[in-house]
C-alpha positions as CSV (number, residue, x, y, z in Angstrom):
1,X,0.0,0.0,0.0
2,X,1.3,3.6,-1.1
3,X,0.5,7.1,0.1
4,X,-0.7,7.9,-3.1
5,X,-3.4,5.0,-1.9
6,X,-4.4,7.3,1.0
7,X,-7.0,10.1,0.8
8,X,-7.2,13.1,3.5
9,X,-10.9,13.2,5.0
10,X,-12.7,15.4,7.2
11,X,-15.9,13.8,9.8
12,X,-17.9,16.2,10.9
13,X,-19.4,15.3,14.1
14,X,-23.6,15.9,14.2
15,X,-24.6,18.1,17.1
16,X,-21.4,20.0,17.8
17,X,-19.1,21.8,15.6
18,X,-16.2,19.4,15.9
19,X,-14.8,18.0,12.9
20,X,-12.4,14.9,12.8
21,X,-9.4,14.1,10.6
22,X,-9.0,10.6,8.7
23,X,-7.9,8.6,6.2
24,X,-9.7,6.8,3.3
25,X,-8.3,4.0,1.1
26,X,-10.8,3.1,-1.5
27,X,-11.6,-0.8,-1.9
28,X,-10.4,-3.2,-5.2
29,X,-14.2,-3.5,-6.4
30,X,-16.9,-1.6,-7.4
31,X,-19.4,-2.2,-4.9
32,X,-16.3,-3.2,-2.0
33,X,-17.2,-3.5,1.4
34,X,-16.0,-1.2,3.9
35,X,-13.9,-1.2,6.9
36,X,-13.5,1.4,10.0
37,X,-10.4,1.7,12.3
38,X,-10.8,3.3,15.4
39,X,-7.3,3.9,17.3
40,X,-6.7,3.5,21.1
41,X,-7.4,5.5,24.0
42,X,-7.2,9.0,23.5
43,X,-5.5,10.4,26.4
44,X,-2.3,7.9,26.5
45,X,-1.5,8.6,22.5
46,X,-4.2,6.5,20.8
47,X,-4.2,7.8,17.1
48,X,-4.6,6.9,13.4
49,X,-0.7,7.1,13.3
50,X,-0.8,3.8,15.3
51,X,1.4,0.8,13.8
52,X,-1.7,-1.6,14.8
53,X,-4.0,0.7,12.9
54,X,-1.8,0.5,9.4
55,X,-1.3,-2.7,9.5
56,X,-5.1,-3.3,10.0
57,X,-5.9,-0.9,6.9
58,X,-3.1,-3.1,4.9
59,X,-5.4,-6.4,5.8
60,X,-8.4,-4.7,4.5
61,X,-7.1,-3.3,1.4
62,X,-5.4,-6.6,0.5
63,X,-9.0,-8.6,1.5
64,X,-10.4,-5.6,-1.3
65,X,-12.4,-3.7,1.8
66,X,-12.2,0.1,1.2
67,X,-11.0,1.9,4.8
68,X,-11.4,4.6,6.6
69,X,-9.1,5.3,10.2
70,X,-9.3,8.4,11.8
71,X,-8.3,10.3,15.0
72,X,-10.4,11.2,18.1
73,X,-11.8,14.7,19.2
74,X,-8.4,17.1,19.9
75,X,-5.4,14.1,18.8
76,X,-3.6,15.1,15.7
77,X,-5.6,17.8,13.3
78,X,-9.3,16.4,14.7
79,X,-10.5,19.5,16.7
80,X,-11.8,19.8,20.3
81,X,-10.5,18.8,23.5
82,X,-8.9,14.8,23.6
83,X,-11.9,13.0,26.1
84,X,-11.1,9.9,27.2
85,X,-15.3,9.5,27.9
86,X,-17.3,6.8,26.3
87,X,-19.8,9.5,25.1
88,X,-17.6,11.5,22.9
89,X,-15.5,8.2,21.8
90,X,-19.3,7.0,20.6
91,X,-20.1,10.1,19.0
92,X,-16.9,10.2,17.0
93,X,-16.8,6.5,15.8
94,X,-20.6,6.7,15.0
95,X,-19.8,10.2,12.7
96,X,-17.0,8.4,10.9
97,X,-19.7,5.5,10.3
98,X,-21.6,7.8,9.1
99,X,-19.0,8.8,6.8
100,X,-18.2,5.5,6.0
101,X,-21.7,4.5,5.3
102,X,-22.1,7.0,2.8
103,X,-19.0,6.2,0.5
104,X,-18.8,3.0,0.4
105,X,-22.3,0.5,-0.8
106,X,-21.2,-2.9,0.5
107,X,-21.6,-4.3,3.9
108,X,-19.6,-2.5,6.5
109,X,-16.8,-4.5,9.2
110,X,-16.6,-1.7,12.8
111,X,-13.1,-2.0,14.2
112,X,-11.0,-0.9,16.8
113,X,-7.8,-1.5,18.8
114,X,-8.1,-1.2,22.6
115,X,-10.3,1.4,23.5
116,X,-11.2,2.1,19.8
117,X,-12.9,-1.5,20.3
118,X,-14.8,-1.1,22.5
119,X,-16.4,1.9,21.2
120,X,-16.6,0.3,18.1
121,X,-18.8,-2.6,19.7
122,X,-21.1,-0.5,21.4
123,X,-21.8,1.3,18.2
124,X,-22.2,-1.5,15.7
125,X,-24.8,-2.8,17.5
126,X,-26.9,-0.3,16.5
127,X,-26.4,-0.3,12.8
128,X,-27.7,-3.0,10.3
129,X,-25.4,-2.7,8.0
130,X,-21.9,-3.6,10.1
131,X,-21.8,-7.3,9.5
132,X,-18.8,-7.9,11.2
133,X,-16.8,-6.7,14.1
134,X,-12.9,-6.9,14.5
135,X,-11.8,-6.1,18.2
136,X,-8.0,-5.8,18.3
137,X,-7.3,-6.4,22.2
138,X,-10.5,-5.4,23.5
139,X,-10.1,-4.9,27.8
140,X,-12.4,-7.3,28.7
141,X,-13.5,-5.0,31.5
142,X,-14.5,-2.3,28.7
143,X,-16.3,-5.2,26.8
144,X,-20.2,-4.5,26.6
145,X,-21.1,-8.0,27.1
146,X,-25.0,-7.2,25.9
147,X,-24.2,-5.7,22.9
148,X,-21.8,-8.1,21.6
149,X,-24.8,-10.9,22.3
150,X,-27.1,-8.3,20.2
151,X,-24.7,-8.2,17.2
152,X,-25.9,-11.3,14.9
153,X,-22.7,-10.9,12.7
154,X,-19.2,-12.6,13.0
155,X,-17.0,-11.1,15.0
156,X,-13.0,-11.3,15.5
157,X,-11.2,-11.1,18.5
158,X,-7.6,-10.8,19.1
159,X,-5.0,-10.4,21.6
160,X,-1.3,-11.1,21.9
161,X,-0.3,-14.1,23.9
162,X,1.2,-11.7,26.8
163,X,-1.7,-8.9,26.6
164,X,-2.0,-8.3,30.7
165,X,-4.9,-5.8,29.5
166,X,-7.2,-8.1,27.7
167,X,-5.8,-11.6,28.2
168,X,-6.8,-14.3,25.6
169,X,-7.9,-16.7,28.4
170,X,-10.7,-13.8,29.2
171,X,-11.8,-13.5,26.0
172,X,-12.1,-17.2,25.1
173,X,-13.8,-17.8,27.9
174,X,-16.5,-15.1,26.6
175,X,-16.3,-16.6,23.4
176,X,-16.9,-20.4,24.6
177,X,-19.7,-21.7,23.4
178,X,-20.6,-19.1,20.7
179,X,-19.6,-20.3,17.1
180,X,-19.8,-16.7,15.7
181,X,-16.9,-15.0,18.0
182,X,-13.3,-16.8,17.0
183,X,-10.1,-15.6,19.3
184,X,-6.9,-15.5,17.6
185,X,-3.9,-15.1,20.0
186,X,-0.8,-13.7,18.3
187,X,2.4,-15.6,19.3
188,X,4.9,-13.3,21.6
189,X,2.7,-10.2,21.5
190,X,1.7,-7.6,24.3
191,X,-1.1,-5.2,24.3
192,X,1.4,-2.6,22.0
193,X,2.4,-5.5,19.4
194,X,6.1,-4.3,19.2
195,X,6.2,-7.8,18.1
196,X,3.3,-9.5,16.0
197,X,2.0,-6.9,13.9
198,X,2.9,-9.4,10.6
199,X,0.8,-12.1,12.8
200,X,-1.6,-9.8,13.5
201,X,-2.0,-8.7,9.8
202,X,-2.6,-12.0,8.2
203,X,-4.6,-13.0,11.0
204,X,-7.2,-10.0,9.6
205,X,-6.6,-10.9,6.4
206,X,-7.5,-14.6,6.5
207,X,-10.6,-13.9,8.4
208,X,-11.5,-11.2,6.0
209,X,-11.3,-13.3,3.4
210,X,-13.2,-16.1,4.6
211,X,-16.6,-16.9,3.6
């Protein structure tokens, strides 16, 4: 993937004046399905910019999904003050849906690394057209346990082996017993995937690319 691949974007945010800065990388088909990244926690340097976000954009365009990533209220050029509440993170991820849902006709995959999944769960569960979910090491104490058992679509969870924030034993044992959540634990990882982000990448990939 090339820079010349990537698009600037503006979000504005309904209700408020805010307006957010992204990224969109247009799919391989026609019709392609689309894809939105949300980056970790605000207030502890959670941004597009994020290696885990890239290589997440580089699964989807290589699976032919169109993407859009994007930074939270006051990190990078997005205006307003950085919140680390779940409020504004929902507001924000649902206006770059928005934006998403617009430009691109195909079904629609929410994801998000850390706290950028969570936010992304608790928002595709009210949107019919997200058919899939992708939480990149999701705290499982951030998890909204009833709105992942709303969502009917498949969903994707991963976590590196030695993630102390969301451990893959907690997340299996939310996904026992459910045959539409799969756990994929990347070999010699941490939360921050200083190691693993090729894993993590073809990990996406494959599951994108499944049936």
């Amino acid at each position: 993937m090339t820079r010349q691949e990537e698009k600037a974007i503006t979000i504005a945010v309904p209700g408020s004046e805010l307006v957010l800065d992204g990224i969109f990388i247009r799919g391989e088909e026609s019709e392609p399905p689309g894809a939105l990244l949300a980056p970790p926690h605000p207030l502890f340097g959670g941004s597009m910019a994020s290696p885990v976000l890239s290589e997440l954009a580089h699964a989807c365009k290589q699976a032919g999904y169109a993407s859009i990533r994007f930074d939270w209220r006051g990190v990078g050029a997005s205006a307003g003050s950085p919140s680390g509440s779940d409020a504004d993170a929902d507001a924000d991820y649902a206006a770059a849906l928005a934006y998403l849902e617009e430009t691109v006709p195909g079904p629609l995959l929410a994801a998000g690394y850390s706290f950028g999944a969570s936010a992304a769960l608790r928002v595709a569960s009210r949107h019919a057209r997200v058919r899939r979910l992708l939480l990149v090491a999701p705290p499982r104490e951030r998890l909204d346990a009833q709105a992942l058992a709303a969502f009917r679509g498949s969903v994707l969870l991963v976590a590196g082996e030695h993630d102390a924030i969301a451990p893959v034993d907690a997340l299996e044992a939310l996904a026992a017993g459910d045959p539409r959540l799969r756990v994929v634990s990347i070999s010699g990882a941490d939360h921050f995937f200083v190691q693993g982000l090729s894993e993590l990448g073809r990990a996406t990939a494959d599951w994108l690319g499944a049936a």
